[in-house]
C-alpha positions as CSV (number, residue, x, y, z in Angstrom):
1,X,167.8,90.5,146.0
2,X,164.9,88.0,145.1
3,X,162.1,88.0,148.2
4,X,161.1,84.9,149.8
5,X,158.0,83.0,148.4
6,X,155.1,83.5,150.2
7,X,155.0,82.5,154.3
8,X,152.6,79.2,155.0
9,X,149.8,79.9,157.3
10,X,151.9,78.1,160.2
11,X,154.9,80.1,159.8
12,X,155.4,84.2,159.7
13,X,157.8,86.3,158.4
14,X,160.7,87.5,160.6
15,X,162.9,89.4,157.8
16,X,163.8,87.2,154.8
17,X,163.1,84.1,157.7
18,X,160.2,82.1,158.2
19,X,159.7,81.3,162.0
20,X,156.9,79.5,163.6
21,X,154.4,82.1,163.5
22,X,154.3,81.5,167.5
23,X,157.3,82.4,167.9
24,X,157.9,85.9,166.0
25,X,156.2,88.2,168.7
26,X,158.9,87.7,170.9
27,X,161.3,88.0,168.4
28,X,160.0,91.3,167.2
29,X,159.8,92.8,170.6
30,X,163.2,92.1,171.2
31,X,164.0,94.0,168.2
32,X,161.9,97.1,169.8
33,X,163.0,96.8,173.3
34,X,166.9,96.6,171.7
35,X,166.1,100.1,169.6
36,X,163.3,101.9,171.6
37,X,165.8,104.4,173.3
38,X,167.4,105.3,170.3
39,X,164.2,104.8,167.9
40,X,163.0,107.9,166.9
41,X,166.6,109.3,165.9
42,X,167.1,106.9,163.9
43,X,163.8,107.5,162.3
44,X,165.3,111.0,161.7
45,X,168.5,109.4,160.3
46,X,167.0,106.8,158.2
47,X,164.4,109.3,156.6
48,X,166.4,112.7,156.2
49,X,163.8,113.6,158.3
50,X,160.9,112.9,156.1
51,X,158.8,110.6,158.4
52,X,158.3,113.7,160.1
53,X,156.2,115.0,156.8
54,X,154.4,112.0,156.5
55,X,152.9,111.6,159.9
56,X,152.0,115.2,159.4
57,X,150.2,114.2,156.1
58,X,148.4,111.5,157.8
59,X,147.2,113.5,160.7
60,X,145.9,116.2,157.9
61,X,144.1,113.4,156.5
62,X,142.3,112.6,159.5
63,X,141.5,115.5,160.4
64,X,141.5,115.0,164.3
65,X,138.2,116.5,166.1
66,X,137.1,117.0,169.9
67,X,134.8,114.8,171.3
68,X,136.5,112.2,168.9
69,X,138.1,109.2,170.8
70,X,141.3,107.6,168.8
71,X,143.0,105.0,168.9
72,X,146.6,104.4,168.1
73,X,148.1,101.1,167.9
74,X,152.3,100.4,167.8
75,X,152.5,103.9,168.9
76,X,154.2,103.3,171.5
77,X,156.8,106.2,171.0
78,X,153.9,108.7,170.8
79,X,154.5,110.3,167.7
80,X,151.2,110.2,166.0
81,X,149.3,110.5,169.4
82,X,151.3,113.9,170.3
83,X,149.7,115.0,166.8
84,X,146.7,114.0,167.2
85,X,146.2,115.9,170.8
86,X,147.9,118.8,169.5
87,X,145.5,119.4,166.9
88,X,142.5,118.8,169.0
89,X,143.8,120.7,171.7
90,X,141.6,120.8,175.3
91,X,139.3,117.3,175.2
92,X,141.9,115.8,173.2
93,X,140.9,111.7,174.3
94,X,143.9,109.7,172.2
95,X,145.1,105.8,173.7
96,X,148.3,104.4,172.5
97,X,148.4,100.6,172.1
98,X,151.6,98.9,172.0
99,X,152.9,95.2,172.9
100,X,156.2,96.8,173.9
101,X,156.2,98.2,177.3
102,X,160.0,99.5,176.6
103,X,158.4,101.5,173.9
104,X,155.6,102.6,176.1
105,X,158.5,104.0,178.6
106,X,159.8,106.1,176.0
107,X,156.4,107.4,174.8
108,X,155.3,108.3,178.3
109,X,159.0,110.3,179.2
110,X,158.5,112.0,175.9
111,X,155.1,113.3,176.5
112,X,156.2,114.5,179.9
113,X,159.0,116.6,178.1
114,X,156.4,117.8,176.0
115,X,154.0,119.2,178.8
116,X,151.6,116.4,177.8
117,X,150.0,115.0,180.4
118,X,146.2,115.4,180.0
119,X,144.3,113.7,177.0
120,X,146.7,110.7,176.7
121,X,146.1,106.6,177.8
122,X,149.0,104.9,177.3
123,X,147.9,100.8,177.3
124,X,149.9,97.5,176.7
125,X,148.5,95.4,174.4
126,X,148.5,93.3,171.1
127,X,147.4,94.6,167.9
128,X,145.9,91.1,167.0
129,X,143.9,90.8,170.4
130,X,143.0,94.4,171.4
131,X,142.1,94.8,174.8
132,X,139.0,97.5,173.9
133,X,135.4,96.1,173.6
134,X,133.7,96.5,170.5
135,X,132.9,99.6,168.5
136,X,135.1,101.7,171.5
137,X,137.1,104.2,168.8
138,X,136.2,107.3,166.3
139,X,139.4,106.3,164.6
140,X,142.0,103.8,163.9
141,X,145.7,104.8,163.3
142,X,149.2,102.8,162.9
143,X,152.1,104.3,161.6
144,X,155.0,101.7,160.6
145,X,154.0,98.9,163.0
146,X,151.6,96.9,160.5
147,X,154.4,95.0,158.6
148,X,155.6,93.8,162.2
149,X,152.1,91.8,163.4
150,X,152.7,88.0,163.3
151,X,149.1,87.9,161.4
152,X,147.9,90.9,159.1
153,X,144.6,89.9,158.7
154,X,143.7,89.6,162.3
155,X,145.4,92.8,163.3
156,X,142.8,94.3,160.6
157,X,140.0,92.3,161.8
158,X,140.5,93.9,165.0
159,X,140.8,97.4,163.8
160,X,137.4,96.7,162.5
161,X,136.0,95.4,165.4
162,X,136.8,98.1,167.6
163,X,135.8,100.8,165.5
164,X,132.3,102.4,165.6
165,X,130.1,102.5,162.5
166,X,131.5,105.7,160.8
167,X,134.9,105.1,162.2
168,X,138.0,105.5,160.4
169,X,141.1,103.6,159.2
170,X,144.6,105.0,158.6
171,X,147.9,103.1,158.1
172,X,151.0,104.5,157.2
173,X,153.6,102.0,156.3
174,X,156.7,101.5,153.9
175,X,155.5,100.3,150.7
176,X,156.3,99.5,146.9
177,X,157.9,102.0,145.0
178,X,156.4,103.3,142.1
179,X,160.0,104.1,140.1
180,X,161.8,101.5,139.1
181,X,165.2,103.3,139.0
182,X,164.3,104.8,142.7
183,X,163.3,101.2,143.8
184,X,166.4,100.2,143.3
185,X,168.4,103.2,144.4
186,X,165.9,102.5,147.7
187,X,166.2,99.3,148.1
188,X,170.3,99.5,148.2
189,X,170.4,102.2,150.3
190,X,168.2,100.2,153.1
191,X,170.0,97.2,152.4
192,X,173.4,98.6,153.0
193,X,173.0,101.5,155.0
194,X,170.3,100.9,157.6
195,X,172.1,97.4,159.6
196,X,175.4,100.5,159.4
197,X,173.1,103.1,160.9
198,X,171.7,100.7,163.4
199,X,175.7,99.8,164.1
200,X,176.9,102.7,165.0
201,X,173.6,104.4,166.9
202,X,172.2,102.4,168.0
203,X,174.7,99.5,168.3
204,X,171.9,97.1,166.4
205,X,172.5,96.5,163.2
206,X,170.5,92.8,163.2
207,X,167.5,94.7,164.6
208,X,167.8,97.3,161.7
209,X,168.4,94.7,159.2
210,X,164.9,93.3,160.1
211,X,163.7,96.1,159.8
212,X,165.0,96.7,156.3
213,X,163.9,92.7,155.1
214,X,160.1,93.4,156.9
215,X,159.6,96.4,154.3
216,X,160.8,94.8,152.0
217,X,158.3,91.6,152.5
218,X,155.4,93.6,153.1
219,X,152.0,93.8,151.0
220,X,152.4,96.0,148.4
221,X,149.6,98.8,148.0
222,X,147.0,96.7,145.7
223,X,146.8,93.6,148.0
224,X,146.7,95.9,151.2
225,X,143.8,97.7,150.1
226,X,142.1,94.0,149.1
227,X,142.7,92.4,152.4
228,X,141.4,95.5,154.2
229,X,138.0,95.2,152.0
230,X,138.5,91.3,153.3
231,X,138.3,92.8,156.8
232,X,134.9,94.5,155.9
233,X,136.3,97.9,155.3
234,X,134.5,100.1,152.8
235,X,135.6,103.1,150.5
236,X,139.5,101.8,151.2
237,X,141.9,104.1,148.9
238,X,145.5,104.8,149.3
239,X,147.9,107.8,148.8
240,X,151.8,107.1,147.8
241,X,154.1,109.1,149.3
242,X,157.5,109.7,148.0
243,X,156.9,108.0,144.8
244,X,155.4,104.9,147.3
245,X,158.2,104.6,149.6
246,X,155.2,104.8,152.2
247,X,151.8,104.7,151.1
248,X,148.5,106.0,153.7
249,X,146.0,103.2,153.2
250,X,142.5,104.4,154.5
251,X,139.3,102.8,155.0
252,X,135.8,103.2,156.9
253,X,134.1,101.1,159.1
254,X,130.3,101.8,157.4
């Protein structure tokens, strides 16, 4: 399937639709408040499982440390954050940002499950307007909730912002393939079988057919890495992970 051209500065992307970029917050947290109950087992379904390996991969790479404070924005499920304060241990000082307070409900009733109740601020808020002050956090993460801000940019120039000098940037997120004959075996398999998945699951399929058309709209790994130096980021790299089916952009506030 040919992707859309790019999305003028009035409009965002919503899937393969361009909305008036006013309007797609509300339309993505209606996607999140239709999935979150179901949402992380169909993260298990979706990925064999594998999602699992890479939030463990970026959690190695930032190499969580007490006396750190981190921040972890469209989190809202707690899946990095439990990471993060397990490796710590005692002292562990992790907030989880999300705009979804459904999201936020599941987070909180998992950590409770998990004997988690120390070390953990769970906060509403908007990736594009953070409710921190200035240079407030050690470190940065977001794990698969980039590709659904209404403006990229900002959400980075907030990262920035709130980030003390040293701080550090992680973002795990679906990407570009780097086989072509796995891109396509891929992209048909998310095409076809994620809106089925989301059917019978999660009794979505239109929320996990958005979800299939945001990857597949997203910034590839170059023009990530350029709009996070545009952000003021410095020694930005990336790491592909299954052959670029995600990719772990990092960068450091200097």
């Amino acid at each position: 399937m040919t992707e859309p051209p790019d999305t003028p500065a009035d409009r965002a992307s919503f899937g393969y639709r361009d909305v008036p970029a006013a309007e797609k917050a509300g339309l993505v947290a209606r996607v999140f408040e239709s999935v979150a109950p179901r949402y992380d087992l169909m993260n298990d379904l979706m990925s064999g499982g594998v999602h699992r390996l890479w939030k463990n991969a970026m959690v190695d790479v930032l190499h969580p440390r007490r006396g750190e404070k981190f921040l972890d924005v469209a989190g809202g499920t707690g899946d990095i954050a439990f990471r993060i304060a397990r490796r710590v241990g005692e002292g562990a000082d992790v907030t989880i940002c999300d705009i979804n307070p459904a999201m936020l409900e599941v987070g909180r009733d998992r950590a409770v499950d998990r004997g988690l109740l120390k070390g953990l601020t769970w906060t509403t808020g908007d990736a594009e307007s953070l409710p921190f002050p200035d240079r407030s956090f050690d470190a940065y993460t977001i794990a698969f909730g980039l590709r659904n801000v209404t403006d990229i940019d900002k959400a980075l120039r907030e990262a920035f912002r709130v980030l003390r000098p040293g701080g550090r940037f992680l973002c795990l997120e679906f990407s570009k393939v780097t086989s072509a004959p796995v891109g396509r075996v891929y992209d048909a398999y998310s095409e076809r079988a994620l809106p089925v998945l989301g059917r019978v699951i999660a009794r979505d399929a239109e929320s996990y057919r958005y979800l299939h058309e945001s990857i597949r709209r997203f910034p590839p790994q170059r023009e990530l890495a350029r709009r996070l130096r545009e952000a003021g980021f410095e020694r930005v790299s990336w790491r592909n992970m299954t052959l670029g089916v995600v990719a772990l952009h990092t960068g450091w506030r200097i």
